[in-house]
mmCIF file of the N, C-alpha and C atoms, coordinates in Angstrom:
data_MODEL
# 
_entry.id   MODEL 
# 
loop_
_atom_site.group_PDB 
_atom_site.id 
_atom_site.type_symbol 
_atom_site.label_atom_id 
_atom_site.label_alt_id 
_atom_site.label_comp_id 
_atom_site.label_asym_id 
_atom_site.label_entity_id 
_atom_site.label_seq_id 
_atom_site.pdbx_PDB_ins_code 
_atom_site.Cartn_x 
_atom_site.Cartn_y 
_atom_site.Cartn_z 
_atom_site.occupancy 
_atom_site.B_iso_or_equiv 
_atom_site.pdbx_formal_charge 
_atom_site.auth_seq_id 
_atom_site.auth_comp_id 
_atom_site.auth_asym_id 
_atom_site.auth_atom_id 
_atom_site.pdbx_PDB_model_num 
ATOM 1   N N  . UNK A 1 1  ? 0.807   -1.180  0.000  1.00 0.00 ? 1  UNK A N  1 
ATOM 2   C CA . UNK A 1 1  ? 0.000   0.000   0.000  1.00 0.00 ? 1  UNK A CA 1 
ATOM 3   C C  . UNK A 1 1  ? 0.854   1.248   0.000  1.00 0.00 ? 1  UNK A C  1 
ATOM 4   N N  . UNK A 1 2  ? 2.046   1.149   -0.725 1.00 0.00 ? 2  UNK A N  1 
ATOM 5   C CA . UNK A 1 2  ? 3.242   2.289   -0.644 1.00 0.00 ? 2  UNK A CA 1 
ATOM 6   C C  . UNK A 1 2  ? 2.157   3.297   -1.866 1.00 0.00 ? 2  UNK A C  1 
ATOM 7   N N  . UNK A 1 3  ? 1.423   2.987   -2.619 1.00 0.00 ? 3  UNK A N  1 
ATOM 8   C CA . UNK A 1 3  ? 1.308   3.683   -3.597 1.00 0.00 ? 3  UNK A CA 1 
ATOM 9   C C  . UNK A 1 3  ? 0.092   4.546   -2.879 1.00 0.00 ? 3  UNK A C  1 
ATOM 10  N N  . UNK A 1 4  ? -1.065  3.698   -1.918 1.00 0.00 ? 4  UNK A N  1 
ATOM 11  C CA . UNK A 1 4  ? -1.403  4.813   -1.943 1.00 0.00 ? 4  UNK A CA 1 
ATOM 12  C C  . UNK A 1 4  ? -1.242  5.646   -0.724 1.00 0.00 ? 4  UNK A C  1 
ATOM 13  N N  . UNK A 1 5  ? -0.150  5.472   0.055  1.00 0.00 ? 5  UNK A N  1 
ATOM 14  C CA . UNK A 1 5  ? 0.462   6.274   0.902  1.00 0.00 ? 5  UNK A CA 1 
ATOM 15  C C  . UNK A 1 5  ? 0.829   7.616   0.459  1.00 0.00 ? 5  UNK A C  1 
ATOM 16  N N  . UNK A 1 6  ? 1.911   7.347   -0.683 1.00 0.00 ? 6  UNK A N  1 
ATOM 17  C CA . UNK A 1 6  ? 2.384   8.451   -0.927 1.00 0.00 ? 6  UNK A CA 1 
ATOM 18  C C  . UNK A 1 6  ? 1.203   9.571   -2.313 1.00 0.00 ? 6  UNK A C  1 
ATOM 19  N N  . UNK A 1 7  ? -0.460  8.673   -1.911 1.00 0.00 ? 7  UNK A N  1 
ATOM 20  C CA . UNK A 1 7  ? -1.536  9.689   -2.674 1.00 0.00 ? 7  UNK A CA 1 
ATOM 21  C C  . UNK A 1 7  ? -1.370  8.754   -4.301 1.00 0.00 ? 7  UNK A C  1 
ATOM 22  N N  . UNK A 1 8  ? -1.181  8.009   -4.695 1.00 0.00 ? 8  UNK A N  1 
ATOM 23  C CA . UNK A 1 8  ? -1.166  6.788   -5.847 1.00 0.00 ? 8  UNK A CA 1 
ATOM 24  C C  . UNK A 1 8  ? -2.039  6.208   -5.458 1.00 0.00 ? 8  UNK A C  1 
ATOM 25  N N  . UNK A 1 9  ? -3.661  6.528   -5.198 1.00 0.00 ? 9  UNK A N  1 
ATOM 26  C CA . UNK A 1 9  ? -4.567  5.427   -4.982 1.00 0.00 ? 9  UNK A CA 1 
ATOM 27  C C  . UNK A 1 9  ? -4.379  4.181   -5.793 1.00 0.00 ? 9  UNK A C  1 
ATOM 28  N N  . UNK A 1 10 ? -4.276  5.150   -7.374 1.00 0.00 ? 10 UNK A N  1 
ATOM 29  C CA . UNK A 1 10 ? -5.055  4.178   -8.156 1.00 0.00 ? 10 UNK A CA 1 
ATOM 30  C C  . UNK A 1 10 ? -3.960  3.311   -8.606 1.00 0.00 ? 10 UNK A C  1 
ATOM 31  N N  . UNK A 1 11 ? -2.838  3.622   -8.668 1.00 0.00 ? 11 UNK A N  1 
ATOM 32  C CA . UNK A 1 11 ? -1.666  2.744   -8.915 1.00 0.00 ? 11 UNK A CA 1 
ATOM 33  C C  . UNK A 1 11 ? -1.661  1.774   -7.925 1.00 0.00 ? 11 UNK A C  1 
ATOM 34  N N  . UNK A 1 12 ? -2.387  1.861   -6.482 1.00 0.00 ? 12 UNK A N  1 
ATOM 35  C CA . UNK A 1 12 ? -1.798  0.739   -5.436 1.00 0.00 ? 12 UNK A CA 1 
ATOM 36  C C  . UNK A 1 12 ? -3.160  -0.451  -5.961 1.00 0.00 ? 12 UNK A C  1 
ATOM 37  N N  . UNK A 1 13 ? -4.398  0.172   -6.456 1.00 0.00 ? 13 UNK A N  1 
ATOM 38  C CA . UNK A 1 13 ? -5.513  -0.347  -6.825 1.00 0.00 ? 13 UNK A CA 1 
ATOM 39  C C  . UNK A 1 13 ? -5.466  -1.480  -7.804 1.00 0.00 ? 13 UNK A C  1 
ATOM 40  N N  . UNK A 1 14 ? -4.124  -0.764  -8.742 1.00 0.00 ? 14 UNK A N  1 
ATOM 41  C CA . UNK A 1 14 ? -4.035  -1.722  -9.670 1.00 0.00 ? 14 UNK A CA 1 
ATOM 42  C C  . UNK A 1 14 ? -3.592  -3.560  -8.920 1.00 0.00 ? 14 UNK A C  1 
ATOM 43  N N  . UNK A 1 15 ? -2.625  -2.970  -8.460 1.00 0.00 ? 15 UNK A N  1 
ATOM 44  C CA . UNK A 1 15 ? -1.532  -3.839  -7.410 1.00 0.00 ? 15 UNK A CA 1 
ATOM 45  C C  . UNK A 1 15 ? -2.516  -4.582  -6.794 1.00 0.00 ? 15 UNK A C  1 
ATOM 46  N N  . UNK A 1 16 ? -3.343  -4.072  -5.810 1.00 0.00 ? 16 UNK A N  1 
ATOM 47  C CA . UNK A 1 16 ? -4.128  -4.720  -4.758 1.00 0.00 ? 16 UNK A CA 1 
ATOM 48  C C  . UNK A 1 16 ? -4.750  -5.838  -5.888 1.00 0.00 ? 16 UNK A C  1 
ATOM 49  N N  . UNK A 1 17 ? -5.342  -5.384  -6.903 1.00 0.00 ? 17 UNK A N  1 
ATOM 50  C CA . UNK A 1 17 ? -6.507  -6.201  -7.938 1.00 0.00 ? 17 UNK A CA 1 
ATOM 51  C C  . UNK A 1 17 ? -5.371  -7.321  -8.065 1.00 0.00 ? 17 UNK A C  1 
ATOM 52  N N  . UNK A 1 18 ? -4.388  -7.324  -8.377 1.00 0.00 ? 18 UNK A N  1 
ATOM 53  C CA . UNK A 1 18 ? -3.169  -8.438  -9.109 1.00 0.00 ? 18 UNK A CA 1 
ATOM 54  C C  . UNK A 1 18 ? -3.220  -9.379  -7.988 1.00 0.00 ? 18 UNK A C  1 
ATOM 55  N N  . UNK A 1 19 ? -3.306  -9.079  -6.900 1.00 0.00 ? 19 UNK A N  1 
ATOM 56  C CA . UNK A 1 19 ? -3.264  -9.825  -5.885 1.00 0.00 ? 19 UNK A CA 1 
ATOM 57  C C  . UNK A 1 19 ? -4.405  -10.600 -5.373 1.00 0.00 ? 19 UNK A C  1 
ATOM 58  N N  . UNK A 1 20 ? -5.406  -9.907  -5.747 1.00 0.00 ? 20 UNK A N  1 
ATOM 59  C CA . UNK A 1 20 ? -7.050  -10.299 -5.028 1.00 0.00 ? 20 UNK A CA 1 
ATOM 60  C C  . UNK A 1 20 ? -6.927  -11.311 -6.725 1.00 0.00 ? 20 UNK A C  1 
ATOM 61  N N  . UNK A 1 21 ? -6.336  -11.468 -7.594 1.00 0.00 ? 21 UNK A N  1 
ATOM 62  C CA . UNK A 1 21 ? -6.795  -12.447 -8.979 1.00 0.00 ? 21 UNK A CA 1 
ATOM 63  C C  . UNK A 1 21 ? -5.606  -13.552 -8.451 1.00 0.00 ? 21 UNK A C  1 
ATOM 64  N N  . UNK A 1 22 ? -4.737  -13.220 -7.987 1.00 0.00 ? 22 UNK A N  1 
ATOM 65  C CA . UNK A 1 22 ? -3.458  -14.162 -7.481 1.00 0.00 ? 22 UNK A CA 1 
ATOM 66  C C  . UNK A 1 22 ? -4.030  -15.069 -6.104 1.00 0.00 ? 22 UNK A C  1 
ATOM 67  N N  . UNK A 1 23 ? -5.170  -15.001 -5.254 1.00 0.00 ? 23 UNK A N  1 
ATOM 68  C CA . UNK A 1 23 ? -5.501  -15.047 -4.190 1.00 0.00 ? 23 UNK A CA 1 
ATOM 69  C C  . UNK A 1 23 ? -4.703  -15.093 -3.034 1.00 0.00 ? 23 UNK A C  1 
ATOM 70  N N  . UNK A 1 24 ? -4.055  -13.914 -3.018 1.00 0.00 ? 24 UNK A N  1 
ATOM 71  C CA . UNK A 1 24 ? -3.147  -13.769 -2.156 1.00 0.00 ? 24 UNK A CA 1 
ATOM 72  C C  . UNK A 1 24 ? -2.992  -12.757 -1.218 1.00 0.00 ? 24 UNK A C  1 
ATOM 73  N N  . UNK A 1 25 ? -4.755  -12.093 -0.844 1.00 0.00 ? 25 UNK A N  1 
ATOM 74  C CA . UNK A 1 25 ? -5.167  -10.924 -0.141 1.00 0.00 ? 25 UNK A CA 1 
ATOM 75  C C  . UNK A 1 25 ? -6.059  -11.529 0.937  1.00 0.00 ? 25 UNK A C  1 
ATOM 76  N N  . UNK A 1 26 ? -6.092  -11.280 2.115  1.00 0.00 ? 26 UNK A N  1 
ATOM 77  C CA . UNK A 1 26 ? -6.432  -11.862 3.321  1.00 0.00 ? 26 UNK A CA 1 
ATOM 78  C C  . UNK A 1 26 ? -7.674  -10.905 3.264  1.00 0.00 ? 26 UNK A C  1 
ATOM 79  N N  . UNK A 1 27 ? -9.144  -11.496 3.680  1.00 0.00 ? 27 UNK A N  1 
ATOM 80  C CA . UNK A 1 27 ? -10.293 -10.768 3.938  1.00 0.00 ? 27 UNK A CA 1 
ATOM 81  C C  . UNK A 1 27 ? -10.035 -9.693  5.415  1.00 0.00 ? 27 UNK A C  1 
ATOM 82  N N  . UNK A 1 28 ? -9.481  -9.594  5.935  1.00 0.00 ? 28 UNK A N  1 
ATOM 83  C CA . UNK A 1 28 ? -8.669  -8.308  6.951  1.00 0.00 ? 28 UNK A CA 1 
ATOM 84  C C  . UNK A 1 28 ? -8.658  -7.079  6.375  1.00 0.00 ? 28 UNK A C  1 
ATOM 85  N N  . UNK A 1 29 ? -8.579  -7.261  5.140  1.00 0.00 ? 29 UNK A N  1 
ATOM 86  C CA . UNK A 1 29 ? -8.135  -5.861  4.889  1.00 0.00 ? 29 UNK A CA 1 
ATOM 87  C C  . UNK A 1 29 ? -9.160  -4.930  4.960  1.00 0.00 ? 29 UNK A C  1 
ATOM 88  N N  . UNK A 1 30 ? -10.261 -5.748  5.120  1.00 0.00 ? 30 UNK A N  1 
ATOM 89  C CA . UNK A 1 30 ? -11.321 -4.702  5.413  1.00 0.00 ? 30 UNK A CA 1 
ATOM 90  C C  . UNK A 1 30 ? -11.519 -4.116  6.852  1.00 0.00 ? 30 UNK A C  1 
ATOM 91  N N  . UNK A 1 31 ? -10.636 -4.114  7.692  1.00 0.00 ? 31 UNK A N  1 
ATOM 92  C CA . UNK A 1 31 ? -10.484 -4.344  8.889  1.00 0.00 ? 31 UNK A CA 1 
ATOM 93  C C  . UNK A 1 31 ? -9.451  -3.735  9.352  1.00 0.00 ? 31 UNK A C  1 
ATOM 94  N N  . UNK A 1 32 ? -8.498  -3.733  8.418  1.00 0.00 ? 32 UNK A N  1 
ATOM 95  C CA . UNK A 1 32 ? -6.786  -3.507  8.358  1.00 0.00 ? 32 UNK A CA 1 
ATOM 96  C C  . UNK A 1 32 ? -6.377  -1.779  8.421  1.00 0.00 ? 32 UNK A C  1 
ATOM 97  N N  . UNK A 1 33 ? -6.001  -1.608  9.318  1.00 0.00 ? 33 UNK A N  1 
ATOM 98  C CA . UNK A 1 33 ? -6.445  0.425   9.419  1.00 0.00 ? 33 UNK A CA 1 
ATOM 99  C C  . UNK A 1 33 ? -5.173  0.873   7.745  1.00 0.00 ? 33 UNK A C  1 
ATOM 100 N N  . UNK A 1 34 ? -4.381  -0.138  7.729  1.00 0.00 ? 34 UNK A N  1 
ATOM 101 C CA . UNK A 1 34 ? -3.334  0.137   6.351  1.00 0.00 ? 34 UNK A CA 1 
ATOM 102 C C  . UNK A 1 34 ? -4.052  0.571   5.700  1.00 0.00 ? 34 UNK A C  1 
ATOM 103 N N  . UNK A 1 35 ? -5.387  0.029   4.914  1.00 0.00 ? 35 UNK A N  1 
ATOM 104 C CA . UNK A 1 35 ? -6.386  0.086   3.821  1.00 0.00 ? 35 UNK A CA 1 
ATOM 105 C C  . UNK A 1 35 ? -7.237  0.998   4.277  1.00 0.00 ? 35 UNK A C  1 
ATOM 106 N N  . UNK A 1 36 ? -7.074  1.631   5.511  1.00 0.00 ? 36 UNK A N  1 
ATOM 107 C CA . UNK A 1 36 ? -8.393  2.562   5.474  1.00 0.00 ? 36 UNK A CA 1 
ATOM 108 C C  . UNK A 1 36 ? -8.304  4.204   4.562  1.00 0.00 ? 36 UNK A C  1 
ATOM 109 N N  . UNK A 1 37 ? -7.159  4.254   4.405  1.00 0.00 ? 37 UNK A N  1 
ATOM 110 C CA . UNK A 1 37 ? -7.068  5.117   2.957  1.00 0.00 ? 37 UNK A CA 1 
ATOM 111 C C  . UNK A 1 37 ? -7.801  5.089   1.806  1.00 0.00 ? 37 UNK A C  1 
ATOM 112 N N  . UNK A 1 38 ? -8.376  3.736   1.500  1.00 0.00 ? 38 UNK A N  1 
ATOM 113 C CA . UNK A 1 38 ? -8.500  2.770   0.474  1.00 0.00 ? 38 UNK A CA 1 
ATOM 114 C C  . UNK A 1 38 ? -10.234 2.749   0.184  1.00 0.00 ? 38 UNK A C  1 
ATOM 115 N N  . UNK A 1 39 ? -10.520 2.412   1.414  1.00 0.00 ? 39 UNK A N  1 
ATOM 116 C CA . UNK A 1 39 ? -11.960 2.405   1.601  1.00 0.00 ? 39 UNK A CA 1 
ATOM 117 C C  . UNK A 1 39 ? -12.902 3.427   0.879  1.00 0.00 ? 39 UNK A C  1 
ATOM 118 N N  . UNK A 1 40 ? -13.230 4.471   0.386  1.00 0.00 ? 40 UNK A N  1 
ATOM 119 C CA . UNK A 1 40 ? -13.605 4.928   -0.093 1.00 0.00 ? 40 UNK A CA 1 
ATOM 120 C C  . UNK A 1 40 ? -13.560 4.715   -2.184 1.00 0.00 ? 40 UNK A C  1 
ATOM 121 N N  . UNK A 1 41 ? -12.288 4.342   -2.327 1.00 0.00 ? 41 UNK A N  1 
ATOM 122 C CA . UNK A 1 41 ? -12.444 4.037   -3.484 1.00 0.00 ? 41 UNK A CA 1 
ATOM 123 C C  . UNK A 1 41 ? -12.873 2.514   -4.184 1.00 0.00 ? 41 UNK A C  1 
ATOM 124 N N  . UNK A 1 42 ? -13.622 3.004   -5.327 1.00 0.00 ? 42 UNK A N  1 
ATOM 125 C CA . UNK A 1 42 ? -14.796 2.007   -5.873 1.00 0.00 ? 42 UNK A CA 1 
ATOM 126 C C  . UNK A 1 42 ? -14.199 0.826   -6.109 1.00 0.00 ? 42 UNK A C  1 
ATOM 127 N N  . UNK A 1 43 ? -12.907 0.397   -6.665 1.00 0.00 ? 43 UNK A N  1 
ATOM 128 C CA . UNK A 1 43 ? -12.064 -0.529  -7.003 1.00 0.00 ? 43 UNK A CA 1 
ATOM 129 C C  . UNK A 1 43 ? -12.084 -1.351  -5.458 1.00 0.00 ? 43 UNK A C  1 
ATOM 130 N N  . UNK A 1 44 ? -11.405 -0.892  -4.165 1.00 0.00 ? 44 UNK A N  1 
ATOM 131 C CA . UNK A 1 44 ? -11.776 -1.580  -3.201 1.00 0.00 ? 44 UNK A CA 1 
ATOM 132 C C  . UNK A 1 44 ? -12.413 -1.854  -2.633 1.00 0.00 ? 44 UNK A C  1 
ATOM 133 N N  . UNK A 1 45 ? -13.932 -0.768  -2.923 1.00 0.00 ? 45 UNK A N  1 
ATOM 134 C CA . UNK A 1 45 ? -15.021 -1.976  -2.349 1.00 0.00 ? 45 UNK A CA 1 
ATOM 135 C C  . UNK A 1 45 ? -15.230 -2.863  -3.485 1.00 0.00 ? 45 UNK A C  1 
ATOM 136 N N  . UNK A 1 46 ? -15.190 -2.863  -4.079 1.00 0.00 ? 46 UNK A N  1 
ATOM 137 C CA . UNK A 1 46 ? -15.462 -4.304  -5.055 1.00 0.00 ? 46 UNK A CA 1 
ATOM 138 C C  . UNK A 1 46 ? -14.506 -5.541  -4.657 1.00 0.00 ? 46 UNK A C  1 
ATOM 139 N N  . UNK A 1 47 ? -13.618 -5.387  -4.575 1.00 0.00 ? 47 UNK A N  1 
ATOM 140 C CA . UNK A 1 47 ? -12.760 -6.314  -3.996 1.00 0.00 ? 47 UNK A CA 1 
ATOM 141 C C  . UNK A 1 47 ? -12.810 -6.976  -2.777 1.00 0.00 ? 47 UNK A C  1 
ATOM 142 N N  . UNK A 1 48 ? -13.717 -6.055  -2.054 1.00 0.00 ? 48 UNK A N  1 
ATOM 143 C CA . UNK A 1 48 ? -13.929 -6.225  -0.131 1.00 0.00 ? 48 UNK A CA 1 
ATOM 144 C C  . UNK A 1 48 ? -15.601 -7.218  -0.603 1.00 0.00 ? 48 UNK A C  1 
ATOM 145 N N  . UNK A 1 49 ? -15.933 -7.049  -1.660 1.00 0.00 ? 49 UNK A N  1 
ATOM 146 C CA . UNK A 1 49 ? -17.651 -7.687  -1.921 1.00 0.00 ? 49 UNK A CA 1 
ATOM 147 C C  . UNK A 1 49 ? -16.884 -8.965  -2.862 1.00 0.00 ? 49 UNK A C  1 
ATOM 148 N N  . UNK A 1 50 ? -16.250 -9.041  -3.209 1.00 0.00 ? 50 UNK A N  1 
ATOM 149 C CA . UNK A 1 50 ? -15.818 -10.361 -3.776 1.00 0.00 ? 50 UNK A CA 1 
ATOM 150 C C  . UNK A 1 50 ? -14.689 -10.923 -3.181 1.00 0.00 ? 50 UNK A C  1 
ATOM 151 N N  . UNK A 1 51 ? -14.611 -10.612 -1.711 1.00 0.00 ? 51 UNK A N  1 
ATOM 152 C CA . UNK A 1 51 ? -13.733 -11.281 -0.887 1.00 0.00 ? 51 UNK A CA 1 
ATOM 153 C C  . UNK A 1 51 ? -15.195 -12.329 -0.053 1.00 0.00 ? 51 UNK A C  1 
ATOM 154 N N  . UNK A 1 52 ? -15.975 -11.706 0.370  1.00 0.00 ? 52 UNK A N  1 
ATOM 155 C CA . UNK A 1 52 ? -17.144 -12.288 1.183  1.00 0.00 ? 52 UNK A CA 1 
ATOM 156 C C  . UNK A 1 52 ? -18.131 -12.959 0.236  1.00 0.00 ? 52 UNK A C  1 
# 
């Protein structure tokens, strides 16, 4: 989540997606204060609804 630390939502979005198709993203992250940057954008809730 370096990308969207430094304000690269959508670049970390890409990343996160590579990973949620790799299954290699723990359902936490909805949970995970790292990602609470994240939460608002549409790409990760989709990902947080096709984790559950």
């Amino acid at each position: 989540m370096v990308y969207a630390g430094i304000g690269e939502k959508d670049s970390g979005m890409v990343y996160l997606q590579k990973a949620a198709d790799l299954d290699v993203i723990h359902s936490d992250v909805s949970v995970n204060p790292s990602f609470k940057i994240c939460q608002k954008h549409s790409i990760f809730r989709m990902l947080l609804a096709s984790l559950t």
